[in-house]
LOBAPA-553186 format. One record per residue (C-alpha): residue number from 0; z, y, x; chain; residue in three letters. Coordinates in nm, 2 decimals. Layout:
BEGIN
{r NUM, {Z, Y, X}, 'A', 'Ala'}
...
***
This chain:
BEGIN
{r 0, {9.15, 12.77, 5.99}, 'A', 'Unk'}
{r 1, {8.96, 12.56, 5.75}, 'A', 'Unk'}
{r 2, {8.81, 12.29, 5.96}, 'A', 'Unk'}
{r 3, {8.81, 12.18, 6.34}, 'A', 'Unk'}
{r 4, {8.59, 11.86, 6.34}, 'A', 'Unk'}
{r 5, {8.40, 11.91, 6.04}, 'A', 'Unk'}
{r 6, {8.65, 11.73, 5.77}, 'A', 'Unk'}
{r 7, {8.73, 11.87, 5.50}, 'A', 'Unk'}
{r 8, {9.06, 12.09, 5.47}, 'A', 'Unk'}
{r 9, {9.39, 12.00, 5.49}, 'A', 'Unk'}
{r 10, {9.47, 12.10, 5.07}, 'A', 'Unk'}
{r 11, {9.13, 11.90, 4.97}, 'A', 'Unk'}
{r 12, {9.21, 11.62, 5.18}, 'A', 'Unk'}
{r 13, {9.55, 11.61, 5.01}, 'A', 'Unk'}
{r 14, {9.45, 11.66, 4.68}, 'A', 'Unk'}
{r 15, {9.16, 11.40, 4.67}, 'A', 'Unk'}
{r 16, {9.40, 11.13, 4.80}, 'A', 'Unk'}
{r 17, {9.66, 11.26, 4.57}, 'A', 'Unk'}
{r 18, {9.92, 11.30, 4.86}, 'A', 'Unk'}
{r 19, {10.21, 11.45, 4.69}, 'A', 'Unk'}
{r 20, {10.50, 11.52, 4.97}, 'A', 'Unk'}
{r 21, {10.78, 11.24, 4.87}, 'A', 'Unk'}
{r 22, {11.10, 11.38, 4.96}, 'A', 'Unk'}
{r 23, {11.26, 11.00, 4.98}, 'A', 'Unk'}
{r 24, {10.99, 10.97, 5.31}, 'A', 'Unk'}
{r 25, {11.15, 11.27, 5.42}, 'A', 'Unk'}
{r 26, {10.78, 11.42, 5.43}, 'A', 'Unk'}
{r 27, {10.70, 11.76, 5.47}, 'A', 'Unk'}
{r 28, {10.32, 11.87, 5.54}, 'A', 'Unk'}
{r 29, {10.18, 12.14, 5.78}, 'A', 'Unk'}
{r 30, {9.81, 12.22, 5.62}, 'A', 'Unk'}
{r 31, {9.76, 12.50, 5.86}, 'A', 'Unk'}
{r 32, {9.50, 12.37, 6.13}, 'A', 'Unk'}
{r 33, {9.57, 12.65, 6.32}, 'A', 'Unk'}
{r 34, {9.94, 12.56, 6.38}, 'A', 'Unk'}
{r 35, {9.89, 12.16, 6.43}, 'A', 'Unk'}
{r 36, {9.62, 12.25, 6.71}, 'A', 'Unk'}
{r 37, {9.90, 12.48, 6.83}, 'A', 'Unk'}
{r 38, {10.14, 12.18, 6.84}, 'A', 'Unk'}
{r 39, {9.92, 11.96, 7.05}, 'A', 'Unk'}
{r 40, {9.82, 12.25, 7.26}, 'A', 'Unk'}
{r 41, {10.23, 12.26, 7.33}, 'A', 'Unk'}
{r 42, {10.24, 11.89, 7.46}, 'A', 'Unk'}
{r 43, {10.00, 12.02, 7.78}, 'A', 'Unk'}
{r 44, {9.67, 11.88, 7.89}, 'A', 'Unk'}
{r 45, {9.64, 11.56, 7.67}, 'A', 'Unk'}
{r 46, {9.29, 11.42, 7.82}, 'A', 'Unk'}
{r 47, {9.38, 11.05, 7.98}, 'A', 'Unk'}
{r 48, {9.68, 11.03, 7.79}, 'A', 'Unk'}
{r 49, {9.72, 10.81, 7.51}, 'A', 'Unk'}
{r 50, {9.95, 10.97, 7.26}, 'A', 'Unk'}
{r 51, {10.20, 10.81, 6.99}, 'A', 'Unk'}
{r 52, {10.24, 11.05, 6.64}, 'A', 'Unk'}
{r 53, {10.46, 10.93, 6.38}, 'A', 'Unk'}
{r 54, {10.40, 11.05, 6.08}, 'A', 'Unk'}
{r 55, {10.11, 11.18, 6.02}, 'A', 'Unk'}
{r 56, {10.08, 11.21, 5.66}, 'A', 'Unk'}
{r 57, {9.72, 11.32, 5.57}, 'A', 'Unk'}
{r 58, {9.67, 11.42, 5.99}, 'A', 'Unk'}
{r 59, {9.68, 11.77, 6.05}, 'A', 'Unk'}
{r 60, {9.80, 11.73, 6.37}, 'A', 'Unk'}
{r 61, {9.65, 11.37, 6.44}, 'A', 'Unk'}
{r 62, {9.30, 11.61, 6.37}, 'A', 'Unk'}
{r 63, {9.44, 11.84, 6.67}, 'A', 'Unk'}
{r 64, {9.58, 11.61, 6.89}, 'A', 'Unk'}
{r 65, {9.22, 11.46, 6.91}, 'A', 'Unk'}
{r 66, {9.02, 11.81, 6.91}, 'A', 'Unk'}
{r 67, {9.25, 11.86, 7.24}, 'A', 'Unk'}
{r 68, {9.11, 11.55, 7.41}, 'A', 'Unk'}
{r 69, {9.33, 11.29, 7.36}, 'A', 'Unk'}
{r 70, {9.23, 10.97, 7.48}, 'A', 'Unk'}
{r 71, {9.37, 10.76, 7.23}, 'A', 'Unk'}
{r 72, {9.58, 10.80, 6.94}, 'A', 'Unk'}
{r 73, {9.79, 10.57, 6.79}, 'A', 'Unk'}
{r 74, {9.96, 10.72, 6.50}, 'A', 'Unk'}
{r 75, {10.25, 10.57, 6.27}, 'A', 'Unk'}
{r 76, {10.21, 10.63, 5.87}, 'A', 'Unk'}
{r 77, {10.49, 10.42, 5.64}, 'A', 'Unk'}
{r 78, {10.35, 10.57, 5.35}, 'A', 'Unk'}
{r 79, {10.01, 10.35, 5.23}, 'A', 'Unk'}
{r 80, {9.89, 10.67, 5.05}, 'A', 'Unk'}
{r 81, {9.79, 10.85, 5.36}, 'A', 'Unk'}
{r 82, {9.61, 10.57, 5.52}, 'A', 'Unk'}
{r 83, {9.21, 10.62, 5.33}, 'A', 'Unk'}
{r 84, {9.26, 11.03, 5.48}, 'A', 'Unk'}
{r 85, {9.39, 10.90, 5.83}, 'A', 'Unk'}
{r 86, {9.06, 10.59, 5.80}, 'A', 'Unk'}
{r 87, {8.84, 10.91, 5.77}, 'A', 'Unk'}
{r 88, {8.98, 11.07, 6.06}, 'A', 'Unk'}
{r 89, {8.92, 10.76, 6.25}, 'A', 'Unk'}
{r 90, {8.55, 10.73, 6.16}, 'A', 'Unk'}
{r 91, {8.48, 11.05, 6.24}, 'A', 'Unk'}
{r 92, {8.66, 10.99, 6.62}, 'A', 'Unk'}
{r 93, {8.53, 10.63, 6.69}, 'A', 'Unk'}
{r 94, {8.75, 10.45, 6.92}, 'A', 'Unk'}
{r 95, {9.00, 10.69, 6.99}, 'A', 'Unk'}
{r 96, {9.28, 10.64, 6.66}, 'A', 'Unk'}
{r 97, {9.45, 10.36, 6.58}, 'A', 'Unk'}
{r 98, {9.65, 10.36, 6.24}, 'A', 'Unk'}
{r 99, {9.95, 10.12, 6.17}, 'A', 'Unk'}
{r 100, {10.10, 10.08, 5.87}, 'A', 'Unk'}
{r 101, {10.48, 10.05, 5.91}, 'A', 'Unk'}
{r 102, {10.80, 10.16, 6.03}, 'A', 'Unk'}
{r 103, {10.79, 10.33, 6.30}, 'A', 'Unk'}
{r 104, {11.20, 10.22, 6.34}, 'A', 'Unk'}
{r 105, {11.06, 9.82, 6.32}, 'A', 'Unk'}
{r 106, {10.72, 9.82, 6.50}, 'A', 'Unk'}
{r 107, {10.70, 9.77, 6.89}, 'A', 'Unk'}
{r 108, {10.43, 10.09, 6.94}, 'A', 'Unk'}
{r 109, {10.46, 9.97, 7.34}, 'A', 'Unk'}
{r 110, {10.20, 9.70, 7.27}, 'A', 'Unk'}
{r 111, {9.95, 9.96, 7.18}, 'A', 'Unk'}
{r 112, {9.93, 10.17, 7.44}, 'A', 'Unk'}
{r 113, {9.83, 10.25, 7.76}, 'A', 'Unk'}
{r 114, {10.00, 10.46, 8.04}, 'A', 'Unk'}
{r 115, {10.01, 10.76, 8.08}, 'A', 'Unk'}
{r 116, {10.18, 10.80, 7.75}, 'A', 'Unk'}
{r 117, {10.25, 11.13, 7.55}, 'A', 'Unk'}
{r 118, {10.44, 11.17, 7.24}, 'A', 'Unk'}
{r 119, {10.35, 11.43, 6.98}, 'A', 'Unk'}
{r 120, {10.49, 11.44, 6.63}, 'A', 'Unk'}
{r 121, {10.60, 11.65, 6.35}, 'A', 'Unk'}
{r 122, {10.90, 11.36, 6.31}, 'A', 'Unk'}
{r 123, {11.02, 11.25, 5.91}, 'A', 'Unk'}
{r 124, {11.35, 11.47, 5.89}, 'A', 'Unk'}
{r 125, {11.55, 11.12, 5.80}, 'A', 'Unk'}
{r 126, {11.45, 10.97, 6.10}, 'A', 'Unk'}
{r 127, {11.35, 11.21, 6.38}, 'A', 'Unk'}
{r 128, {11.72, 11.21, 6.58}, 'A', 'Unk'}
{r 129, {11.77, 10.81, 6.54}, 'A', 'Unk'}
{r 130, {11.43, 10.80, 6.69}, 'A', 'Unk'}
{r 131, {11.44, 11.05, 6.97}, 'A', 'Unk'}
{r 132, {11.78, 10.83, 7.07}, 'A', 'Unk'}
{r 133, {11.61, 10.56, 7.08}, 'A', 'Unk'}
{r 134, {11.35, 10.72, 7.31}, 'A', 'Unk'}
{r 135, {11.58, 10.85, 7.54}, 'A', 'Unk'}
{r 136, {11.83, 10.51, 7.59}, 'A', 'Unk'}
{r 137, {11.52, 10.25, 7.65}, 'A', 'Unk'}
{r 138, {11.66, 9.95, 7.80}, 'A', 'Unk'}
{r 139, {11.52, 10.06, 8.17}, 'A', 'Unk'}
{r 140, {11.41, 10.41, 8.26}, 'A', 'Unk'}
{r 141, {11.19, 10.53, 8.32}, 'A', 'Unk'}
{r 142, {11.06, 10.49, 7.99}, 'A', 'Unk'}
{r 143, {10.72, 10.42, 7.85}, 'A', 'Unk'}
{r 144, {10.66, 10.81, 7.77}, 'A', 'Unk'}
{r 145, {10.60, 11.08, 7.99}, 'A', 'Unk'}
{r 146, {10.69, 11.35, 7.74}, 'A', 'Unk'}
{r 147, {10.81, 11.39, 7.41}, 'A', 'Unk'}
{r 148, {10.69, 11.72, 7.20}, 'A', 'Unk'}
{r 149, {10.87, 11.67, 6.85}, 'A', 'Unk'}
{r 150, {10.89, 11.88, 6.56}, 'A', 'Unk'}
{r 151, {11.25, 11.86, 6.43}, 'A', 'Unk'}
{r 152, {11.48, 12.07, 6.18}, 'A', 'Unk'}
{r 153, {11.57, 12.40, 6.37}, 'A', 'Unk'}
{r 154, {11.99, 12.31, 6.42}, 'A', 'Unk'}
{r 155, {11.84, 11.91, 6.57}, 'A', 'Unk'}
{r 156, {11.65, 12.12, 6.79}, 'A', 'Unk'}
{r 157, {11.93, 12.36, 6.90}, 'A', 'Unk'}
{r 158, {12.15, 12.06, 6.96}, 'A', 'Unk'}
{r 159, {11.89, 11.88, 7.20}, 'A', 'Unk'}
{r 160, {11.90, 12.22, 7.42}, 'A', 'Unk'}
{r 161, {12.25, 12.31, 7.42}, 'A', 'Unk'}
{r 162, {12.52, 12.41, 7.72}, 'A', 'Unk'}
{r 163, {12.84, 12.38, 7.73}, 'A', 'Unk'}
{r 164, {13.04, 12.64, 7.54}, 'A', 'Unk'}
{r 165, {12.82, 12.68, 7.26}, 'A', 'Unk'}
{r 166, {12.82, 12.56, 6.88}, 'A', 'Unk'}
{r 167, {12.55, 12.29, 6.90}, 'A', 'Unk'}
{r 168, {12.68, 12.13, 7.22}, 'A', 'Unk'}
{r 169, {12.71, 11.76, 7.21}, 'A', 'Unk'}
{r 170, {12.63, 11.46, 7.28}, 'A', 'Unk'}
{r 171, {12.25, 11.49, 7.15}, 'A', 'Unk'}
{r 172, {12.25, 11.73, 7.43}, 'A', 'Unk'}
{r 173, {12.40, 11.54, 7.68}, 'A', 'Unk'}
{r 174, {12.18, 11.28, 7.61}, 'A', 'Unk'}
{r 175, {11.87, 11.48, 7.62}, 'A', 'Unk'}
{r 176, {11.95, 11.67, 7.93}, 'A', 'Unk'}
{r 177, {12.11, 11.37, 8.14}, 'A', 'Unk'}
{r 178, {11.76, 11.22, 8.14}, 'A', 'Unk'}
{r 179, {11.48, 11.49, 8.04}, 'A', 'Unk'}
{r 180, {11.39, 11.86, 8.08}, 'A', 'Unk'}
{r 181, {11.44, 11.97, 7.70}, 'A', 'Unk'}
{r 182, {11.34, 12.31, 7.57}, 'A', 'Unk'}
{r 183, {11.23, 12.47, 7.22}, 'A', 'Unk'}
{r 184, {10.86, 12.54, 7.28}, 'A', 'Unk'}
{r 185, {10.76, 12.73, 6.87}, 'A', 'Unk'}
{r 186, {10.97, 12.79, 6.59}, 'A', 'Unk'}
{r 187, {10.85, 12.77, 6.24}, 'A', 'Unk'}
{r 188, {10.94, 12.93, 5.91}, 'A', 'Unk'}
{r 189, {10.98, 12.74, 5.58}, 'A', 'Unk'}
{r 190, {10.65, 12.90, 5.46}, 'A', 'Unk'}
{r 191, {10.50, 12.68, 5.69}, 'A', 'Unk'}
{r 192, {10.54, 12.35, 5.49}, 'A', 'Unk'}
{r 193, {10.45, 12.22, 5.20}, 'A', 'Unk'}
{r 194, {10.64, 12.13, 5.02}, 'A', 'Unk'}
{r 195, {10.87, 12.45, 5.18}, 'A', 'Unk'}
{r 196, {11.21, 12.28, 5.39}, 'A', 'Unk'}
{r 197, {11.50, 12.45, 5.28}, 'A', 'Unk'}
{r 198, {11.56, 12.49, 5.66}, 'A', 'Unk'}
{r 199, {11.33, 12.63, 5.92}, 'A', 'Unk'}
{r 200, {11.18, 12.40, 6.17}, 'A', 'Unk'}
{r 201, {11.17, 12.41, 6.58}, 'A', 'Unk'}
{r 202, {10.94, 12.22, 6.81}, 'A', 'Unk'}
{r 203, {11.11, 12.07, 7.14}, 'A', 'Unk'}
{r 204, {10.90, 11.91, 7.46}, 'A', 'Unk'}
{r 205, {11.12, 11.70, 7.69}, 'A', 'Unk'}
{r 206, {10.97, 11.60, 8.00}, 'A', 'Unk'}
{r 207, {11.11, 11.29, 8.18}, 'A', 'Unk'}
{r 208, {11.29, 11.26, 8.46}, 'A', 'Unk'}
{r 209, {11.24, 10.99, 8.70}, 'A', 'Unk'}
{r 210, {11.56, 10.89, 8.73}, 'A', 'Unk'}
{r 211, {11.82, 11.02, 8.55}, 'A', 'Unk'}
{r 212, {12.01, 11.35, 8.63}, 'A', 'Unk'}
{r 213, {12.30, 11.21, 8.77}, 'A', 'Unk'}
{r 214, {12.39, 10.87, 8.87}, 'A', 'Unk'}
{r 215, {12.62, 10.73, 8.56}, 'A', 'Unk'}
{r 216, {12.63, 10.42, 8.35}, 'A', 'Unk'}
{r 217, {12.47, 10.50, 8.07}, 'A', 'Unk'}
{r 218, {12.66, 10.25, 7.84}, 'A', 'Unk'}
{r 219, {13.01, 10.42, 7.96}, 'A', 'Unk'}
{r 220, {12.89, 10.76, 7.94}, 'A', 'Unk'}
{r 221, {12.77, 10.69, 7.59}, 'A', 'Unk'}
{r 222, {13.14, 10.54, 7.51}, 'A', 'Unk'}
{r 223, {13.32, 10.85, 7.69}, 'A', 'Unk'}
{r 224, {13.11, 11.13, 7.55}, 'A', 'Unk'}
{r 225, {13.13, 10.92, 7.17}, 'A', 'Unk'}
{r 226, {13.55, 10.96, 7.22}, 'A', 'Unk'}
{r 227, {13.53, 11.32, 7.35}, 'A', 'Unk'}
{r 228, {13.34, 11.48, 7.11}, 'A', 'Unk'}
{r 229, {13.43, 11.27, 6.80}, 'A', 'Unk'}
{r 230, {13.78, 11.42, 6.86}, 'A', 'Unk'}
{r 231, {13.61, 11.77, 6.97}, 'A', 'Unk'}
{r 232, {13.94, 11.98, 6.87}, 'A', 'Unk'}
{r 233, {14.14, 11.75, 7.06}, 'A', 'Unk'}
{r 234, {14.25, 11.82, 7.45}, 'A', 'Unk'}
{r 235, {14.07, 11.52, 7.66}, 'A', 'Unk'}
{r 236, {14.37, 11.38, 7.76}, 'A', 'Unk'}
{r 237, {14.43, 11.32, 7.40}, 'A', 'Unk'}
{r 238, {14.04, 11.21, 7.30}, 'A', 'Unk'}
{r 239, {14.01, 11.01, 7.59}, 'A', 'Unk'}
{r 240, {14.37, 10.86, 7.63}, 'A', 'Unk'}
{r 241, {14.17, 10.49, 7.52}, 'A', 'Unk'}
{r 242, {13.95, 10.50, 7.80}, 'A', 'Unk'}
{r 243, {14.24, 10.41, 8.09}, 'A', 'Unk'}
{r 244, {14.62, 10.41, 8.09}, 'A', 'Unk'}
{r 245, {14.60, 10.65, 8.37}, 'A', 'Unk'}
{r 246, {14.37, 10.93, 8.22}, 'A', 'Unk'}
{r 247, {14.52, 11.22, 8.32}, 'A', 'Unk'}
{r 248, {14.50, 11.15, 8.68}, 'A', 'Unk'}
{r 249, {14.15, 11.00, 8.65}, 'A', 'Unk'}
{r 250, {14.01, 11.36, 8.51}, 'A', 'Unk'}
{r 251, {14.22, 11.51, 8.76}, 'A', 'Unk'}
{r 252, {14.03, 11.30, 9.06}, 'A', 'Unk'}
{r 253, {13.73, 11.45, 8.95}, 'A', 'Unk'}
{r 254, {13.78, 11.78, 8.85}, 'A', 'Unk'}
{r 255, {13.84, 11.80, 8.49}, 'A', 'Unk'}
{r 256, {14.15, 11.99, 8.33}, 'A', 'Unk'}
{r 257, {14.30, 11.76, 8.11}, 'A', 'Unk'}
{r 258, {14.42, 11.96, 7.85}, 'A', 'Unk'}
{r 259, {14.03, 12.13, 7.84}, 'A', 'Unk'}
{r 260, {13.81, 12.02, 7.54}, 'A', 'Unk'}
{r 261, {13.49, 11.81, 7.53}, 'A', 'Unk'}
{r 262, {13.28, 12.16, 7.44}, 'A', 'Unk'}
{r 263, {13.37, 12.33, 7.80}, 'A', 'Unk'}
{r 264, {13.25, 11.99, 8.02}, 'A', 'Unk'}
{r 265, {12.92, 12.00, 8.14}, 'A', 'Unk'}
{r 266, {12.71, 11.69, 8.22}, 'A', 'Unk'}
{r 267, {12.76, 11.64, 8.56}, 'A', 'Unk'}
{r 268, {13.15, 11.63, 8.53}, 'A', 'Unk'}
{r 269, {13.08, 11.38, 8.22}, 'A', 'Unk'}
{r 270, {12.88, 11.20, 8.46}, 'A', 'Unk'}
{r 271, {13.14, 11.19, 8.76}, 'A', 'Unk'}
{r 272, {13.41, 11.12, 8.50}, 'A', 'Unk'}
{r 273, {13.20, 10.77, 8.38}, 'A', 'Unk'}
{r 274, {13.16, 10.66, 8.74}, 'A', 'Unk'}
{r 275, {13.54, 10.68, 8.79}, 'A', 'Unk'}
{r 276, {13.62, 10.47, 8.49}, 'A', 'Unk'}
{r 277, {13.28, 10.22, 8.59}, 'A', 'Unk'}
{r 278, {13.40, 10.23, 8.92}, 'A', 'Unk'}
***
């Protein structure tokens, strides 16, 4: 697809801003508007939403997310290259995109939207997991989102949708899945990018849960899951022998083996297990 709002294509737009992937901004571009529109299209019915991107380089999907109806979006760029192609964008959508020029780590984006809140973005490899845990451990939930649809490196993305027993279980998982729905909605190829990743690329969409899955605290079940699976080889009685003198007898009370590992435990016993040492 060439066009979808009558601005030029993605490789003109690039090359008359001179918009040269920098691998240091960990930026990789998708040109194909067929594939940003079939991002946004994976973030669900976006009219009355505002919608946070970050990164949105020269705005392939920024274009889509606006073709789909988005109310308002308000889209993160760090590099001051891409900002004269996102202005364009902008004029031809008046009043629905806001462009800031920062970090997307620094800025608070809160102030700049308005419920109901969507966020859509093909996310800079060197910062799309530090920001998706900062999405997910907000100070009070619910949080300011009502879904996140992120483009991340295909092994991120099988980490966020784990179970137990499996390589890519973790604590990204836990995370993910103690307070959201989380599954992988498109995988991408490589070829898709330009520059080409040497990895391929998945797309996740967690929706929110009110509250989360099961009732913990969620600075003790950051601190027991942090022990158990930095030690993942290690029996829990072993990992976890910091936590409390007595352990053993405190997995025991709620039904984990102590000599089992931090890969067999599911959530909800990780949960249980941080209201018995909270309690």
């Amino acid at each position: 697809m060439g066009t979808i709002d009558g601005l030029p294509p993605l490789r003109e737009v690039i090359e008359a801003h001179d918009l040269v992937a920098k691998k240091q901004l960990g930026q990789n571009f998708l040109l194909d508007l067929n594939l940003t529109a079939k991002i946004a299209r994976c973030a669900g019915d976006l009219t009355g939403y505002d919608v946070l991107e970050v990164g949105p380089g020269p705005g392939g999907l920024t274009r889509g997310l606006l073709a789909e109806g988005a109310r308002h979006v308000v889209a993160v760029e760090k590099d001051a290259r891409a900002l004269p192609a996102l202005a364009e964008i902008a004029a031809a959508y008046p009043g629905r995109l806001t462009v800031l020029h920062g970090d997307a780590l620094e800025l608070d984006l809160t102030a700049h939207l308005k419920p109901p809140v969507k966020v859509v973005a093909n996310l800079p490899y060197n910062v799309g997991t530090e920001l998706l845990i900062r999405w997910l451990s907000p100070p009070a939930w619910p949080p300011f989102w009502q879904s996140l649809t992120l483009m991340f490196q295909k092994e991120v993305a099988e980490r966020i949708v784990a179970k137990p027993r499996t390589d890519h279980y973790g604590r990204l998982a836990l995370l993910a899945q103690w307070r959201a729905e989380a599954r992988i909605v498109m995988s991408l190829p490589p070829e898709a990018f330009t520059p080409a990743p040497k990895v391929h690329s998945a797309v996740v969409h967690l929706t929110r849960l009110e509250e989360p899955r099961y009732p913990a605290d969620g600075r003790v079940l950051a601190r027991i899951t942090a022990m158990a699976f930095n030690q993942r080889r290690k029996m829990l009685r072993s990992s976890l022998k910091g936590l409390a003198p007595d352990v053993e007898d405190r997995l025991l009370a709620v039904g984990i083996p102590p000599t089992a590992r931090a890969e067999e435990i599911g959530l909800e016993a990780f949960c249980a297990l941080a209201r018995n040492i909270a309690g």
